[in-house]
N, C-alpha and C positions, 0 to 999 in steps of 0.2 A: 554598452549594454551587457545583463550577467549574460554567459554562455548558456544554451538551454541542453537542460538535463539528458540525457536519455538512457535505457538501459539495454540495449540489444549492443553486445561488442565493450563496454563500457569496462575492460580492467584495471582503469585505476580506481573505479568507485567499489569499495567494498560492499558495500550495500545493493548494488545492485544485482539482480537475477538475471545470469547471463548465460545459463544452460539449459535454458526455455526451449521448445517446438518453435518457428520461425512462427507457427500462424499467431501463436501468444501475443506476438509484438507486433504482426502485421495486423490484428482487428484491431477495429475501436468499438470498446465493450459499451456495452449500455450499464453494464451491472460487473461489479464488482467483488466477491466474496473473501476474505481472509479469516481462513479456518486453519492456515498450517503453516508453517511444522508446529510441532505442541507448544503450547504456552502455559497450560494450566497447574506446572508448579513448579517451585521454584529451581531445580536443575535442569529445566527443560533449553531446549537452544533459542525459543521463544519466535517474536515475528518481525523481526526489525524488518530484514531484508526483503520480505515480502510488503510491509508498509510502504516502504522505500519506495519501490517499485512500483504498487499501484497508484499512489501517489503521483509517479512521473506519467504511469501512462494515461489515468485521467487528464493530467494538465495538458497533455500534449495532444489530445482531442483533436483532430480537424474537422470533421463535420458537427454539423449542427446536433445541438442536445448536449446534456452533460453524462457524464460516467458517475453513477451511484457507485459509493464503495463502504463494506458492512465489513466490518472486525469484529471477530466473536472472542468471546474470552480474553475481556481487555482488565482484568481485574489487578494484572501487575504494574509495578510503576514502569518499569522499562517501556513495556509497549505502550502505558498510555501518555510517556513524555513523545516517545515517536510518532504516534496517531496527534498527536498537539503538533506537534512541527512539521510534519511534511504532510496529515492530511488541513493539517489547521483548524482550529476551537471554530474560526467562526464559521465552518464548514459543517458542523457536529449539529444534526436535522435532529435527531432524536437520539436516544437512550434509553432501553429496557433491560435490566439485570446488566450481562456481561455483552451485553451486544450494541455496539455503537452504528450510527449511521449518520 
């Protein structure tokens, strides 16, 4: 079986946000929002790492209910090959302008 993801402590995973408040990784969020760092042009440092990350802490949910998770300003290809792979296409409820869900 794969190993399951995490990102609290996680140094060999580049991707992952590992200098979070402890409560960040100790809730299970109902909602989700990725608004940052900037994305919206093309020298910006963009949102891989934060993808990444809610990505894992969605999947790794233990109680009941799912984790909505909203990416705004997904108009570059970087972020939206990352929002395809770790939030996953068939996961993608809607899309209006730059804002995915």
């Amino acid at each position: 079986a794969p190993t399951k993801s995490y990102i609290r402590g996680n140094h060999k995973c580049k991707l992952a946000l590992i200098g979070l408040p402890d409560v960040v990784y100790d809730k299970e969020w109902d909602m989700i929002m990725i608004d940052a760092p900037k994305g919206y042009y093309p020298e910006a440092p963009g949102r891989m790492g934060a993808i990444y990350s809610a990505a894992v802490m969605a999947r790794n949910r233990k109680k009941s209910g799912v984790t909505h998770v909203f990416l705004h300003d997904v108009d570059r290809k970087v972020e939206k090959a990352f929002a395809e792979e770790f939030l996953c296409r068939k996961n993608l409820k809607d899309a209006t302008g730059r804002l995915w869900h």
